[in-house]
Steps between C-alpha positions, in 0.01 A plus 500: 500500500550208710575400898770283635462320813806371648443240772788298759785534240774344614830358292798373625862436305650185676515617880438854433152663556479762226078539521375456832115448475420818335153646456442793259176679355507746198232657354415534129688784329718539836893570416672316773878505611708178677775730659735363672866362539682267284440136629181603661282318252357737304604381137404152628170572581461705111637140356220328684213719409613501115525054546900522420570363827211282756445518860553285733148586631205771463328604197437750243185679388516710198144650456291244685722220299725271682832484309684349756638208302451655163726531177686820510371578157134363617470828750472784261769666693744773370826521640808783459833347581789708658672442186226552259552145325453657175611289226740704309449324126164614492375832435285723704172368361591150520587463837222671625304240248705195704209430711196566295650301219585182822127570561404424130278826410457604158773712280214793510458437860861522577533807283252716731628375837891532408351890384298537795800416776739713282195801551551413876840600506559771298718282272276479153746641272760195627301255391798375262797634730722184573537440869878610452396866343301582869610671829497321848135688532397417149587136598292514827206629272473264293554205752194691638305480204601110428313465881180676405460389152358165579245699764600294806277533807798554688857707453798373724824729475804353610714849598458595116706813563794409659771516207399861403675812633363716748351771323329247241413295775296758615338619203415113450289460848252738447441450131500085591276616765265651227519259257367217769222767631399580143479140397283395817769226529564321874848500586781378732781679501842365647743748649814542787475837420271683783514842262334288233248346665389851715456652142297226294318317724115497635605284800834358620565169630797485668699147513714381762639131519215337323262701620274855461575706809304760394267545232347933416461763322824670447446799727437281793759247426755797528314710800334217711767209467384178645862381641817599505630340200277672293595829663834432391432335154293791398639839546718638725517526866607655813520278768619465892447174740274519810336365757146611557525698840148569523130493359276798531175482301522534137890523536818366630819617611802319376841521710784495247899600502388843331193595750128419531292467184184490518275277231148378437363248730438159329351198737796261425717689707599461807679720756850375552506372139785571246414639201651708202384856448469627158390813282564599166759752383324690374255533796777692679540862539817684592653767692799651639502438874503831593167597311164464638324404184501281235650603182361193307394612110160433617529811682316326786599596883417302842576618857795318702240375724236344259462150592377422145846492374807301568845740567827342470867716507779314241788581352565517139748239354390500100348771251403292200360674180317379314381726239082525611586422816786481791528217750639610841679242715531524876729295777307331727545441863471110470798314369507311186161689416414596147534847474175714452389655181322785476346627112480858420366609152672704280297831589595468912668789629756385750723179413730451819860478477715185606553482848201765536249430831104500431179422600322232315139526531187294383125410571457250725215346278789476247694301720519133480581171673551159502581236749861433461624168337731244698794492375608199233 
């Protein structure tokens, strides 16, 4: 298992900064996602690390190695295209043999690899299959196996998965996930789906315009978002604009169109400031106004005057269902606002009509903020 070191990336196309002196640590055997939106430079960054493309600046260590400046097939790096790159006049076997045959082993020694990746994949009895005779998933496989068959130190997967259907889709992260864990490989995976990346990943790095805004495990990238963009590129949201009205120890009140919300205290903040105020959906719990405790599937209750949680009254403009879940929208009192979601699970036992008042109710630790951005 092997290490890469990223250090000051940056690349530029003509005037536009696409890498913007980026720094990046994974450790050996680590699975690592680049999520992020299109344009944001993940895909560039995967080119640079596998030597199909050269930055401007910075450098590249691959297990203590420099490989800034060297030969793509010099790196002993495997890489999974988004659309496989299979070569469809070969067979199975043979294009998993591509590389090991470019790397001049031995018929025998091509024969136990080529078996080998196959045993990785669950895909020994297609060893023959032309590339035509496979599914979308069968395809993926094997693209998989062509990666790990010349034992790279490294795995980079450019969004492998994105031309299967849902369901397969699916299926395909976690047994991709296994394969890679089972293998002890080192990979980089490349998504724009946030879904994907929750799922497969040991840590997330989160791109934005060049750079990583946020770089975690999974839980924390969703729960403890460092900035509002990745609050809103990860997950869904309910969120009001403030101004910070006051500060009171470990907390602070937030004045917004709705009411006061209260949130944790963090030392950037200032009172007077404007911020957004956020929690997740799915955070929120429920009731009809004229009830006096929650009905939340949690089954959990809080008094009306518990200054742990955060009390709002909205009314109901959407019911949305979703099969394991509903999404409640509400009108808001500020204009031009996007409207606030609430998730109930599938189990809940009130789901409000349209044009129904209720409480929405939450934990104040589960409340969060950021300083609002100027406007463009």
């Amino acid at each position: 298992m092997s290490s890469l070191v990223i250090q000051g990336i940056s690349k530029s196309y003509a005037t536009q900064q696409v890498i913007d002196r980026l720094d990046l640590q994974i450790d050996a055997g680590e699975f690592v996602s680049l999520l992020g939106p299109s344009g944001c430079g993940k895909t560039t960054l995967l080119r640079v690390i596998a030597g199909l493309t050269y930055g401007d600046r910075g450098s590249v260590i691959l297990d203590g190695q420099d490989i800034t400046t060297l030969a793509p097939h010099k790196r002993n790096v495997g890489v999974v295209f988004q659309n496989y790159a299979l070569f469809p006049h070969l067979n199975v076997f043979e294009n998993i043999a591509f590389g090991l045959k470019a790397k001049h082993l031995d018929a025998d020694s091509i024969q136990i690899q080529v078996k080998q990746a196959l045993l990785s994949v669950q895909m020994s009895h297609y060893s023959n299959r032309s590339i035509a005779e496979l599914s979308g998933g069968q395809q993926q496989r094997v693209a998989v196996a062509r990666a790990l068959a010349i034992k790279p130190k490294l795995v980079l997967l450019d969004e492998p998965l994105s031309a299967l259907d849902r369901k397969l889709r699916e299926t395909m992260q976690i047994e991709l996930k296994h394969i890679l864990r089972d293998a002890g490989m080192t990979a980089i995976f490349v998504t724009h789906d946030q879904e994907e990346a929750l799922v497969m990943s040991d840590r997330i790095a989160v791109m934005n315009k060049g750079h990583i805004e946020q770089l975690d495990v999974p839980n924390r990238v969703y729960t403890k978002p460092v900035s509002e963009f990745v609050l809103n590129f990860v997950g869904l949201s309910a969120q009001w604009q403030g101004r910070v009205a006051s500060i009171e120890g470990a907390s602070m009140a937030i004045q917004t169109a709705e009411g006061l919300l209260r949130c944790p205290f963090e030392e950037h903040f200032e009172a007077g400031a404007m911020v957004v105020v956020s929690v997740r959906p799915e955070r929120i719990d429920l009731k009809p106004v004229s009830e006096q405790i929650s009905v939340h599937a949690l089954g959990q209750t809080h008094s009306s005057t518990d200054r742990s949680y955060n009390r709002l009254h909205a009314t109901v403009q959407d019911v949305v269902y979703r099969g394991s879940n509903t999404i409640c929208y509400f009108k808001t009192a500020q204009e031009h606002a996007t409207p606030v979601m609430v998730e109930l699970s599938a189990n809940v036992s009130f789901v409000p009509k349209i044009g129904e008042r209720v409480e929405l109710s939450w934990a104040v630790q589960d409340t969060l903020a950021f300083l609002a951005q100027p406007a463009a």
